[in-house]
ROGUTI-166648 format. One record per residue (C-alpha): residue number from 0; x, y, z. Coordinates in Angstrom, 2 decimals. Layout:
N
@pos->NUM&x->X&y->Y&z->Z
...
END
This chain:
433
@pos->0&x->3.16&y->-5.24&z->-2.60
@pos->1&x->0.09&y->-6.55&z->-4.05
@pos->2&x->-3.17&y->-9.06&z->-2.99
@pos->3&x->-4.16&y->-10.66&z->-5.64
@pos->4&x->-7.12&y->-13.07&z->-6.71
@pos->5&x->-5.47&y->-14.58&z->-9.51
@pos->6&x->-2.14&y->-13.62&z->-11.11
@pos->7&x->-2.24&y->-11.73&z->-14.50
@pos->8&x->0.51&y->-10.29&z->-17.03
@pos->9&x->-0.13&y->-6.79&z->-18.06
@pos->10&x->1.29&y->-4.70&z->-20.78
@pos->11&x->1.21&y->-0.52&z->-21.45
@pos->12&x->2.45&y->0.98&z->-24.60
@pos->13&x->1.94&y->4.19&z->-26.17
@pos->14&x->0.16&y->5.58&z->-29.27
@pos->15&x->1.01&y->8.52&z->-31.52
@pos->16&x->-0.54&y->9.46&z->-34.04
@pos->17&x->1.20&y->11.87&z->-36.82
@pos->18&x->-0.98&y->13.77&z->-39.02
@pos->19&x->-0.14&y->16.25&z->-42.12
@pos->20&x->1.74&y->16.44&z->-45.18
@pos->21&x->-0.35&y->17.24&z->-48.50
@pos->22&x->-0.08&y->16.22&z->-52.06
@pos->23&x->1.76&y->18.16&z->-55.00
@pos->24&x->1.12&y->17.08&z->-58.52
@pos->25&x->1.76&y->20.14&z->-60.35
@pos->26&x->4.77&y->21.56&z->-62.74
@pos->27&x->4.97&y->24.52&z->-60.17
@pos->28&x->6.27&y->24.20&z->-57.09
@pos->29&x->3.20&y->24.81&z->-54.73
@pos->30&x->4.29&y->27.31&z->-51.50
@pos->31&x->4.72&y->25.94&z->-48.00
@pos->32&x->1.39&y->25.05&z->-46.70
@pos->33&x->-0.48&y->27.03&z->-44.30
@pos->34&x->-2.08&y->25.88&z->-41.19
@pos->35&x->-5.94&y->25.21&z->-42.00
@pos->36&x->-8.65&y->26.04&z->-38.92
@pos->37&x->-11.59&y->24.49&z->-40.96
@pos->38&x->-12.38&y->28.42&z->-42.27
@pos->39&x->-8.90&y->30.48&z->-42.26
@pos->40&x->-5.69&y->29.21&z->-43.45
@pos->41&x->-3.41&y->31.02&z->-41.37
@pos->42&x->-0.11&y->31.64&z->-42.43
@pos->43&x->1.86&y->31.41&z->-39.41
@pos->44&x->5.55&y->29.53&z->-39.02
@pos->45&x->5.70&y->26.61&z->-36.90
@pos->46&x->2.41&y->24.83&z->-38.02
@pos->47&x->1.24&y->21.61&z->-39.78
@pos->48&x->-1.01&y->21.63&z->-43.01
@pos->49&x->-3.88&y->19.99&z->-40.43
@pos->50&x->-3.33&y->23.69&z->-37.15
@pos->51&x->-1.11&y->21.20&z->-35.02
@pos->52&x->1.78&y->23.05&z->-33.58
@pos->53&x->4.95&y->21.82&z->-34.82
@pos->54&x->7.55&y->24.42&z->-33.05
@pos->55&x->6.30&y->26.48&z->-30.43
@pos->56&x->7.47&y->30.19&z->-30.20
@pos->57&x->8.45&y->32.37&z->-27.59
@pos->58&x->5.79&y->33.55&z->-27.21
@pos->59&x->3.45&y->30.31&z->-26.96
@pos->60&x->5.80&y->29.26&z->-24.48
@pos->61&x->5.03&y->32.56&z->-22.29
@pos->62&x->1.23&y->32.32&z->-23.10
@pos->63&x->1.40&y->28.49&z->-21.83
@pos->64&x->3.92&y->28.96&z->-18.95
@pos->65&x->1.61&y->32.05&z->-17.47
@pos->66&x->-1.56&y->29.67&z->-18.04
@pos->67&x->0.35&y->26.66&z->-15.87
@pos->68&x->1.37&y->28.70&z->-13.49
@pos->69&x->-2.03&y->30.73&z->-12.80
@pos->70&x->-3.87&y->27.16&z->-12.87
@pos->71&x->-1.73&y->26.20&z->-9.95
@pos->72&x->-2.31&y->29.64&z->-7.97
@pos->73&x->-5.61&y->29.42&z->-8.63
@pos->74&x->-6.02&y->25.87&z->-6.58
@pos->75&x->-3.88&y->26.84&z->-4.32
@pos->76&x->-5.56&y->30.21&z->-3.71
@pos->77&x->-9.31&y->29.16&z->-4.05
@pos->78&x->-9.94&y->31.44&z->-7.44
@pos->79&x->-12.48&y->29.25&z->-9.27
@pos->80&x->-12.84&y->32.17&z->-11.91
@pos->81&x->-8.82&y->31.93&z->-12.27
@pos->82&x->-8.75&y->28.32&z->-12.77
@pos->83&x->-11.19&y->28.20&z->-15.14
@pos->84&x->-10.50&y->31.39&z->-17.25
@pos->85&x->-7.60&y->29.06&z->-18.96
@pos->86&x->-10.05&y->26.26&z->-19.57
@pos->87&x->-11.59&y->26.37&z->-23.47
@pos->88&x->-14.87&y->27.03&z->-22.83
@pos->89&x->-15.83&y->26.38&z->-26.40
@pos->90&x->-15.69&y->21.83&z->-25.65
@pos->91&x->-18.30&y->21.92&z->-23.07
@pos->92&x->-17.95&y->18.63&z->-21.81
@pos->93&x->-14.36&y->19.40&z->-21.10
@pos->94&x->-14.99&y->22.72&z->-19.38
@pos->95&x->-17.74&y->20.71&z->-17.22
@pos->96&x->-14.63&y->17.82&z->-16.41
@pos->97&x->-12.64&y->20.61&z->-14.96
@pos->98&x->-15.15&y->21.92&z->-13.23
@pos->99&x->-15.70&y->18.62&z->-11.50
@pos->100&x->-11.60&y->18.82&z->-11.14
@pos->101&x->-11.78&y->22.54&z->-9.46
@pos->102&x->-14.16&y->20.85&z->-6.62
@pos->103&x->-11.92&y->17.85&z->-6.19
@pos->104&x->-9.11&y->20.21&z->-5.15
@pos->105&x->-11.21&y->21.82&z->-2.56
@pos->106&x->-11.37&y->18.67&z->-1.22
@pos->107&x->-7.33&y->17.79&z->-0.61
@pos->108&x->-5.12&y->20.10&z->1.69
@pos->109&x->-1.92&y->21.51&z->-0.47
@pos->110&x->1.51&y->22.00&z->0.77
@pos->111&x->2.18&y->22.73&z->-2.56
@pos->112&x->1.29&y->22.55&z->-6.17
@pos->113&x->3.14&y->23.42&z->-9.50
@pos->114&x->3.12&y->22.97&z->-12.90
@pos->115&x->6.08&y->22.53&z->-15.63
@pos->116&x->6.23&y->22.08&z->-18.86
@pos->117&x->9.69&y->21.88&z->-20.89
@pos->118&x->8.61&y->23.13&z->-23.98
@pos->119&x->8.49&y->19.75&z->-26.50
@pos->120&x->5.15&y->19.32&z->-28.20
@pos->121&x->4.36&y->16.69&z->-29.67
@pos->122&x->1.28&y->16.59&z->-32.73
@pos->123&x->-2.31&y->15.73&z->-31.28
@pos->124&x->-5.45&y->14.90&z->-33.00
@pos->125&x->-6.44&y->16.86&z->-36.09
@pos->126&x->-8.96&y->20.03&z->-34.30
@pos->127&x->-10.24&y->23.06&z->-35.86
@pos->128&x->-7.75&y->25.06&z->-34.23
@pos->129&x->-3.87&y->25.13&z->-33.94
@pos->130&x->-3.46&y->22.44&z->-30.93
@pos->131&x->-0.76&y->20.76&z->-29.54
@pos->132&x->-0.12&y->18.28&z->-26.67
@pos->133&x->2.37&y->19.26&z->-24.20
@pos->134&x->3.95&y->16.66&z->-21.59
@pos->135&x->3.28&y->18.84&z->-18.00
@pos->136&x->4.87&y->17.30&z->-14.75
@pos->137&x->2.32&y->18.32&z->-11.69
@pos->138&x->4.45&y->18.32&z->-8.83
@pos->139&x->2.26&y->18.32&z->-5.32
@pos->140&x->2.73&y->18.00&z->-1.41
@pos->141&x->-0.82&y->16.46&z->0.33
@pos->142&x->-0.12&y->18.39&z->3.93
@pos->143&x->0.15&y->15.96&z->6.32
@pos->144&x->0.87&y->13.19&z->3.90
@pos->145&x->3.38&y->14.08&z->1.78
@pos->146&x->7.16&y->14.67&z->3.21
@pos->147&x->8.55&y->16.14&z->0.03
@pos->148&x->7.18&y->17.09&z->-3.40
@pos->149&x->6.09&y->14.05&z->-5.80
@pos->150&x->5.99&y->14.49&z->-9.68
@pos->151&x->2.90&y->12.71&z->-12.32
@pos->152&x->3.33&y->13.36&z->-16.12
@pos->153&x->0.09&y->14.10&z->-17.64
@pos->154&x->-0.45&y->14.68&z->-21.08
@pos->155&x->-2.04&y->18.27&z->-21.49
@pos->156&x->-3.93&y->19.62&z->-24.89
@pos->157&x->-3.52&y->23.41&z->-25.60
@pos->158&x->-5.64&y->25.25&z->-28.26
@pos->159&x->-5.09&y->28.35&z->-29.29
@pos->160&x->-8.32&y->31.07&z->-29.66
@pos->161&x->-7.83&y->34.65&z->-30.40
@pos->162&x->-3.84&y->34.64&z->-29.76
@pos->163&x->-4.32&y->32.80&z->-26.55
@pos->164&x->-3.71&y->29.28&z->-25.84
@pos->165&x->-6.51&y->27.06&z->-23.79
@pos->166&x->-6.39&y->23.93&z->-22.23
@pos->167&x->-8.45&y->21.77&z->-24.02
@pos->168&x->-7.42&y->18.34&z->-22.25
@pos->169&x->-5.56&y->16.26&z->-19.57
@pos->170&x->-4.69&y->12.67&z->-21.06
@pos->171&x->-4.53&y->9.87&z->-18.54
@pos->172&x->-0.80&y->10.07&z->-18.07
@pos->173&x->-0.60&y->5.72&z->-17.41
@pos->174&x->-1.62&y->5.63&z->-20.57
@pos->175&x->-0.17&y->8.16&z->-22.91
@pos->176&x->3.25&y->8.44&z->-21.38
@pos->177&x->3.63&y->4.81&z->-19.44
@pos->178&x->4.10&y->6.52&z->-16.17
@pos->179&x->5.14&y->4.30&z->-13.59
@pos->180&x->3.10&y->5.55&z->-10.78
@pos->181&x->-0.89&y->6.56&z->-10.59
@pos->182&x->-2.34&y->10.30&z->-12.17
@pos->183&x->-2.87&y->12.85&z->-9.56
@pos->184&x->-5.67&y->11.61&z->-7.59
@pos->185&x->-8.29&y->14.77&z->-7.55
@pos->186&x->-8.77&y->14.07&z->-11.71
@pos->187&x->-11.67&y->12.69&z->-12.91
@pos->188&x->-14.79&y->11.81&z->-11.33
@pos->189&x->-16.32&y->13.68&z->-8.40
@pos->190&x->-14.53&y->12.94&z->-5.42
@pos->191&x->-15.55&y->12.93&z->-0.90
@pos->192&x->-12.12&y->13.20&z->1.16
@pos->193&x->-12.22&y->12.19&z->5.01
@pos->194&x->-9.51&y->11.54&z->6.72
@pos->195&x->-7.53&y->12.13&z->9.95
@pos->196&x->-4.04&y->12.85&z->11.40
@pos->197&x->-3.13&y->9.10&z->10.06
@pos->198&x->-5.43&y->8.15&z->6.95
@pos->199&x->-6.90&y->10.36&z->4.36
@pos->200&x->-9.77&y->7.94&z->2.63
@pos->201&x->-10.87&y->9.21&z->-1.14
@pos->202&x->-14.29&y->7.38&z->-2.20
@pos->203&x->-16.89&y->8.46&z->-5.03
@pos->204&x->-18.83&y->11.73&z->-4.02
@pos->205&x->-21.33&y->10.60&z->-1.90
@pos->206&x->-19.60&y->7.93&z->-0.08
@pos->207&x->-19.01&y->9.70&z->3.20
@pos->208&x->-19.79&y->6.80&z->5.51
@pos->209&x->-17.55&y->4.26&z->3.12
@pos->210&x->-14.68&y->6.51&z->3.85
@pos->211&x->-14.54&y->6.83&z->7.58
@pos->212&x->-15.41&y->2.66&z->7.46
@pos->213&x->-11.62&y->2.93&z->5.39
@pos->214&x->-10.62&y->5.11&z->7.74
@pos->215&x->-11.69&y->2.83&z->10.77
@pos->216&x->-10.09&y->-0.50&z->9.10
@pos->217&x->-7.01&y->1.27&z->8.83
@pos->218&x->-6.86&y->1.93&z->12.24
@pos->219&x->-7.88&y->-1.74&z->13.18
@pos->220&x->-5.13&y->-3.08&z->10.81
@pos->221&x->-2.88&y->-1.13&z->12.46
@pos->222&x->-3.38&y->-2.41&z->15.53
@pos->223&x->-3.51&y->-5.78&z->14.62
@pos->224&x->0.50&y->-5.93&z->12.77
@pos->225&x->1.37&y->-4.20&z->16.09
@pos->226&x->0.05&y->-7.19&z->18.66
@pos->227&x->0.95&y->-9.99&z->16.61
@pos->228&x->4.22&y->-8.66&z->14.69
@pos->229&x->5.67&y->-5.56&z->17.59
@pos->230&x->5.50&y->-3.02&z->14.45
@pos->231&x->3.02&y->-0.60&z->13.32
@pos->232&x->2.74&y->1.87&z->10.29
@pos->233&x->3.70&y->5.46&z->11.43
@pos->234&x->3.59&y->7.27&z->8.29
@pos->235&x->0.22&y->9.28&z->7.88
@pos->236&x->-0.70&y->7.04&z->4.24
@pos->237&x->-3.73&y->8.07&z->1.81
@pos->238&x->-6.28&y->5.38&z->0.69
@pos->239&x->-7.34&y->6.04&z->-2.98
@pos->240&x->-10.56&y->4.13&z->-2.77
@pos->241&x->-12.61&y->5.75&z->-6.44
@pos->242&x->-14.54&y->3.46&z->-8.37
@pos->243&x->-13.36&y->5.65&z->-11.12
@pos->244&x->-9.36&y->5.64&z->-10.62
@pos->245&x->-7.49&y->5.52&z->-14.10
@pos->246&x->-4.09&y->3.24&z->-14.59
@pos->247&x->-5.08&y->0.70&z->-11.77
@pos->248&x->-5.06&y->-2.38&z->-14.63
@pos->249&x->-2.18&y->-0.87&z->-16.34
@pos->250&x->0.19&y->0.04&z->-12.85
@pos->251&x->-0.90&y->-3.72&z->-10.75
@pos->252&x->-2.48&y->-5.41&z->-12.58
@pos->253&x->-6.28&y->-6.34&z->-13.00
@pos->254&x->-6.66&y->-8.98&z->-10.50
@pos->255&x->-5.57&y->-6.92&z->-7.71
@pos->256&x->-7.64&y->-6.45&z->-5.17
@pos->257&x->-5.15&y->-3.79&z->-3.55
@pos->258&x->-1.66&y->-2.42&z->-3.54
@pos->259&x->0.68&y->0.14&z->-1.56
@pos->260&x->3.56&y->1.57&z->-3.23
@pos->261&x->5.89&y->4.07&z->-2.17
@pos->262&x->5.64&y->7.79&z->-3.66
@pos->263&x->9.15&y->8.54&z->-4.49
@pos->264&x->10.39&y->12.36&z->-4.79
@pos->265&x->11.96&y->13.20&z->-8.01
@pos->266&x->15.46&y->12.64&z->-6.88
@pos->267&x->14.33&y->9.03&z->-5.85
@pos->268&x->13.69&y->9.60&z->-2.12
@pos->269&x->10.62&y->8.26&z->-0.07
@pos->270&x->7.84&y->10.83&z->-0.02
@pos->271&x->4.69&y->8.99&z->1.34
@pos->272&x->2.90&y->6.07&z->0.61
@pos->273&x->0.00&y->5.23&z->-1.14
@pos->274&x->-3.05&y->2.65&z->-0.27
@pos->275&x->-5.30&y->2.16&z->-3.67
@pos->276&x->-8.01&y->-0.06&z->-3.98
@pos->277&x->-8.94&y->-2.16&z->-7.24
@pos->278&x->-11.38&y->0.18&z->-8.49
@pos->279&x->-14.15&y->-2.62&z->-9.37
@pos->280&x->-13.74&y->-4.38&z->-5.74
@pos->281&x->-14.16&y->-0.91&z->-3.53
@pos->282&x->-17.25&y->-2.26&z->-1.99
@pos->283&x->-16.03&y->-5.85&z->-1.78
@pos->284&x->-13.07&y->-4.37&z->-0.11
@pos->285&x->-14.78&y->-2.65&z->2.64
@pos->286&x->-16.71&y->-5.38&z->3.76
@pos->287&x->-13.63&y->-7.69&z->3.83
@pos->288&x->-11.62&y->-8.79&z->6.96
@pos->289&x->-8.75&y->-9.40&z->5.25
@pos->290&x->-7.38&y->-6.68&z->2.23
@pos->291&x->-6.92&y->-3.45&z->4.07
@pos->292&x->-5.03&y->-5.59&z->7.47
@pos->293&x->-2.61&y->-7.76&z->4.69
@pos->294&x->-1.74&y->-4.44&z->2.78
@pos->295&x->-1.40&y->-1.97&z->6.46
@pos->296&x->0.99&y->-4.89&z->7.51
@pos->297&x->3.01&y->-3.85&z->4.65
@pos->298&x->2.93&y->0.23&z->5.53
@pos->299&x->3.90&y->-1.13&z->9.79
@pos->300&x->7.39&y->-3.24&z->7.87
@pos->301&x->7.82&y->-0.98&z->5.02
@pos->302&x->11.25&y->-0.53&z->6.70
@pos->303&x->12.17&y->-3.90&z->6.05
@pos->304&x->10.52&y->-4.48&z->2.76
@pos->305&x->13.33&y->-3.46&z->0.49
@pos->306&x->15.45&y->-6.28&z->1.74
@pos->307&x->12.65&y->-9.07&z->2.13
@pos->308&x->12.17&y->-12.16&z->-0.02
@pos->309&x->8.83&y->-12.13&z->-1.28
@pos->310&x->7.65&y->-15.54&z->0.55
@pos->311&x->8.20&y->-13.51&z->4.04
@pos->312&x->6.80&y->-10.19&z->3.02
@pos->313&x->3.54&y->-11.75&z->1.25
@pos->314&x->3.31&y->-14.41&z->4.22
@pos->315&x->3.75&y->-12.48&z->7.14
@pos->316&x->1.09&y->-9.60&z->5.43
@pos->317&x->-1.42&y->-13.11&z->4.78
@pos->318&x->-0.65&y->-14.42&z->8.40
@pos->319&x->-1.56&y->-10.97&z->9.95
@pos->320&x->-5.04&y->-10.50&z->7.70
@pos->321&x->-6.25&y->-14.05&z->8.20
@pos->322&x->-5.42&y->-14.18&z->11.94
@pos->323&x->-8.85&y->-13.55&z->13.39
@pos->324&x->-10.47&y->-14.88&z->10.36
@pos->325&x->-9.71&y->-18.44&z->10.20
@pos->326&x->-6.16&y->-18.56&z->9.94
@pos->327&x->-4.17&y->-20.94&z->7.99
@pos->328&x->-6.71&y->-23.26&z->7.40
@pos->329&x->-9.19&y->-20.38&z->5.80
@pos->330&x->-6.82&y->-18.61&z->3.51
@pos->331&x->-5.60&y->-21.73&z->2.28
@pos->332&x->-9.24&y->-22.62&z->1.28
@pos->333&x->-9.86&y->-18.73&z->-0.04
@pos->334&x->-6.71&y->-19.56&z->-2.09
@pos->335&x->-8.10&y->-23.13&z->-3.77
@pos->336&x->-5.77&y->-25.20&z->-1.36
@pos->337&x->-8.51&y->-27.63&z->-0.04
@pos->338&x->-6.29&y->-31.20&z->-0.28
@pos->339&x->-2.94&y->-31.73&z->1.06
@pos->340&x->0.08&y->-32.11&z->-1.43
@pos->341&x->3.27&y->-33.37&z->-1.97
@pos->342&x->5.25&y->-30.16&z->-1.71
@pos->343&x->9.30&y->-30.21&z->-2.36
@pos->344&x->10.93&y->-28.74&z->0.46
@pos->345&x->11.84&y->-25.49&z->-1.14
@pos->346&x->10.72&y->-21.43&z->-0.39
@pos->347&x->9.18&y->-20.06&z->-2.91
@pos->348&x->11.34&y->-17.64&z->-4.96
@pos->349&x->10.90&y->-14.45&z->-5.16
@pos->350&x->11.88&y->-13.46&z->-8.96
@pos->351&x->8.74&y->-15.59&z->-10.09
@pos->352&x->6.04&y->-14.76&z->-6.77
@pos->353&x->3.68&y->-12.82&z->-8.47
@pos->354&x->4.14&y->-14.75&z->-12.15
@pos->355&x->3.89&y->-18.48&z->-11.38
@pos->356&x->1.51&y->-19.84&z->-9.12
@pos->357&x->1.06&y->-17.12&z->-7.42
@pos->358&x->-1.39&y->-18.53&z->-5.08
@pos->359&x->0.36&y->-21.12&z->-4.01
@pos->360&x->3.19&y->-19.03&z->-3.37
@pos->361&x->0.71&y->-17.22&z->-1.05
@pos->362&x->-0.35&y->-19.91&z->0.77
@pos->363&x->2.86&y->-21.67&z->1.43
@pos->364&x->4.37&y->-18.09&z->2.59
@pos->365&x->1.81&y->-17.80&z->5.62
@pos->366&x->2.18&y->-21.59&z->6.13
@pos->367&x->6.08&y->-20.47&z->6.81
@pos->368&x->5.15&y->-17.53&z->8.70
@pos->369&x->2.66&y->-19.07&z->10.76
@pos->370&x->5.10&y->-21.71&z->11.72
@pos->371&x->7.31&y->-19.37&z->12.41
@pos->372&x->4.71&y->-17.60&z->14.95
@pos->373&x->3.78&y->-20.23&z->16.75
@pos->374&x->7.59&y->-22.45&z->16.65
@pos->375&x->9.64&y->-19.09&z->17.61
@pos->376&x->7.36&y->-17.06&z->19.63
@pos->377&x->5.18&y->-13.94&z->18.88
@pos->378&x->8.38&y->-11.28&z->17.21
@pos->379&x->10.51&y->-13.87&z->15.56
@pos->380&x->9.03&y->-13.11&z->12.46
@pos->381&x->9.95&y->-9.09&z->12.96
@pos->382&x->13.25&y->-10.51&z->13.94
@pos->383&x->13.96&y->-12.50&z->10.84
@pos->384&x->12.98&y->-9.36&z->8.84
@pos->385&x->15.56&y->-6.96&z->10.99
@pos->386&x->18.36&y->-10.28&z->9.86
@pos->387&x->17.26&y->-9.47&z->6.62
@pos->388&x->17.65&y->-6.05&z->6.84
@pos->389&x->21.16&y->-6.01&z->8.59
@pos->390&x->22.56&y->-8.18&z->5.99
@pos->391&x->21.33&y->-6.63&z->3.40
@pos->392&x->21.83&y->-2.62&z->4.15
@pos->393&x->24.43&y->-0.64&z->2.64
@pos->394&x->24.69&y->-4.05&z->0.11
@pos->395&x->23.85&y->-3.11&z->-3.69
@pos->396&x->24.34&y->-6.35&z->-4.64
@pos->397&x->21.74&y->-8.37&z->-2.02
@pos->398&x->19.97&y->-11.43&z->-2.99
@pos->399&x->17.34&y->-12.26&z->-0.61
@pos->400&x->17.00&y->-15.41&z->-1.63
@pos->401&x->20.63&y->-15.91&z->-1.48
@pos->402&x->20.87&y->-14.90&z->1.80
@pos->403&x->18.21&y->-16.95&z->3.00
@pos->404&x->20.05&y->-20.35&z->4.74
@pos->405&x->22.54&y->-17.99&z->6.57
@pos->406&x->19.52&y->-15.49&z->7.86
@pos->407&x->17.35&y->-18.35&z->8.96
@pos->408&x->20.30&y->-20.22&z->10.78
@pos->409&x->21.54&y->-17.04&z->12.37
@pos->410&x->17.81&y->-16.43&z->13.34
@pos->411&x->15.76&y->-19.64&z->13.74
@pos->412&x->18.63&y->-22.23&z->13.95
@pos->413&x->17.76&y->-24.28&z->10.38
@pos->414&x->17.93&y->-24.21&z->7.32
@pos->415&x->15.62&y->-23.56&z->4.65
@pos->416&x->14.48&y->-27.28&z->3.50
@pos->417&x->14.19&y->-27.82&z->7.47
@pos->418&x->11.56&y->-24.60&z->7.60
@pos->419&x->9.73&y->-25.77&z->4.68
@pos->420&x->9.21&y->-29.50&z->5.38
@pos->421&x->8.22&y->-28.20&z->8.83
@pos->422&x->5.76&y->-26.12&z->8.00
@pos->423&x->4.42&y->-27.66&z->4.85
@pos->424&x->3.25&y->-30.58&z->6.92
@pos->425&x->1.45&y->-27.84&z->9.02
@pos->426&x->-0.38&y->-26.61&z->5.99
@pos->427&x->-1.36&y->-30.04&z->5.14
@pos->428&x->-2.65&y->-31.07&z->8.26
@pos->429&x->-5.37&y->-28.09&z->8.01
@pos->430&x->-5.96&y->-28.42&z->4.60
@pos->431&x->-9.94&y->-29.08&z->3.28
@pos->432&x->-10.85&y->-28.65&z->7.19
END
């Protein structure tokens, strides 16, 4: 679920690029070519003309495996000599990026913490040393946040010095394997954790007070989806709040402001969620009334969510933000609305929410909500979500939408063109005031 300040289309692909092969324009055949360092050709099977690992043998599989595994003990253990003994010291600016890293994990509390890697390589940039990148699942546990393990692909370069391979760099995983959730949140930048038994807040280093103001909102939110819907989040949820977070365009979206999404385990199950804020709008944010209440109304009906159209999900998490800031007539305004319309008595549809006018979409979903709030009484909106959710459990094949005119005539006693007209002469009548 997403707040947005204008919609947007996004794309993510992936780039390879294959290097090698020579040129042979003699009467003798030439021998296989060797891998070249930059000083030593090194006659070794497995290898491109350029040092990038083709095949890996058993024994770079042992030497990488062993390397994996004692970066993950090392975290987990608090050996800062361990974890950075399989760094290659030799690209400085990398070996000072990890060392940023090995302080970020200090910050975050670990359940658990591996490292996997299944033994495809695929060619990286030409170096002056055999190299290869290697896809490596992390797979972590947040304690206190995390039910289950949760697995990120990241894209990890290996050099080999002196027999031994290195790390030599962790690629962005959004962007060089189209991941479909966010990188592990303690790469990158330097990072300040704070957090309690409910909400763990992760801002820039420095930004102490901005996280326990998160924190604080959170809390707040909370409290607000409980008086005015009867539900509240219960799962413990960690706001990534970084101005420098990676795959945020690429995974929502640039005009997001923010977005919670589930953290499935690997077999599919629900681990956790996740809270993470547009990294150019942090500040913006944090001073405003609305984002963190619209998306913690999402985390207090996640239970409900799977089986919600999108005009009741998005309207009841608008009607619950913009309640003690100006209601209807405010967000409507925020949202460009300022003249009343002539608006067909339809709801909008959820396959095209977030694609065409999205903020209409937005702003006739709290009119429907808020009509349904003050028409029905103070949980008829939680009780139109349960409908939802009893019709559509244990249903593979449930249309929301389609299921719309019997849920709201089971619940509310009308039907859909009856809500609309109803509460799209609301909307009108506060419009531009």
């Amino acid at each position: 679920m997403r707040r947005w300040v204008v919609s947007g289309l996004w794309t993510a692909g992936i780039v390879v690029l294959l290097v090698g092969g020579f040129l042979a324009n003699s009467l003798v055949k030439p021998p296989p070519p060797a891998a070249y360092t930059g000083r030593v050709a090194l006659d070794e099977p497995g290898y491109s003309s350029n040092g990038t690992l083709e095949k890996p043998s058993r024994a770079d599989l042992t030497t990488v495996q062993t390397a994996l595994r004692t970066r993950a003990h090392a975290i987990l253990d608090g050996d800062r000599a361990a974890f950075l003994g399989v760094v290659d010291g030799d690209r400085s600016a990398f070996a000072k990026e990890q060392r940023t890293v090995w302080q970020n994990t200090r910050q975050l509390h670990f359940q658990m913490l591996s490292y996997t890697y299944d033994g495809l390589v695929e060619p990286d940039a030409p170096l002056h040393t055999p190299s290869f990148l290697a896809q490596v699942t992390t797979t972590y546990e947040l304690k206190g946040f995390d039910t289950a393990p949760i697995q990120v692909d990241d894209g990890f370069t290996f050099v080999k010095q002196d027999g031994t391979w290195k790390l030599a760099s962790v690629t962005d995983a959004a962007s060089q394997f189209n991941a479909k959730t966010l990188p592990v949140p303690w790469e990158g930048a330097p990072i300040r954790a704070y957090g309690d038994a409910d909400y763990l807040a992760i801002v820039d280093r420095g930004q102490g007070a901005l996280a326990r103001h998160l924190v604080a909102l959170c809390h707040e939110a909370n409290t607000a989806a409980g008086l005015l819907l009867g539900s509240q989040n219960t799962r413990p949820t960690v706001v990534l709040a970084t101005t420098h977070s990676r795959g945020f365009a690429k995974f929502s979206g640039p005009d997001a402001l923010a977005v919670t999404y589930r953290l499935p385990t690997a077999d599919g199950l629900l681990s956790g969620w996740r809270l993470v804020l547009n990294p150019e709008y942090v500040e913006r944010v944090a001073r405003d009334p609305v984002v963190l209440t619209h998306e913690l109304t999402h985390l207090a009906t996640q239970s409900y969510l799977p089986y919600l159209p999108a005009w009741l999900a998005e309207g009841t998490a608008e009607y619950v933000g913009w309640h003690t800031a100006g209601g209807l007539a405010a967000q409507a305004r925020w949202r460009g609305y300022t003249s009343a319309r002539s608006l067909p008595d339809l709801l909008p549809i959820s396959a095209n929410f977030y694609l065409q006018h999205v903020e209409l979409n937005y702003v006739q979903g709290m009119a429907l909500v808020t009509w349904i709030e003050q028409h029905r009484g103070s949980h008829a909106v939680l009780a139109l979500m349960k409908a939802y959710t009893a019709e559509g459990t244990g249903n593979p094949s449930f249309d929301p939408d389609v299921a719309t005119e019997h849920v709201l005539r089971s619940t509310l006693g009308m039907s859909s063109a009856e809500l609309a007209r109803e509460a799209y002469a609301g909307l009108n009548a506060v419009a531009g005031t």
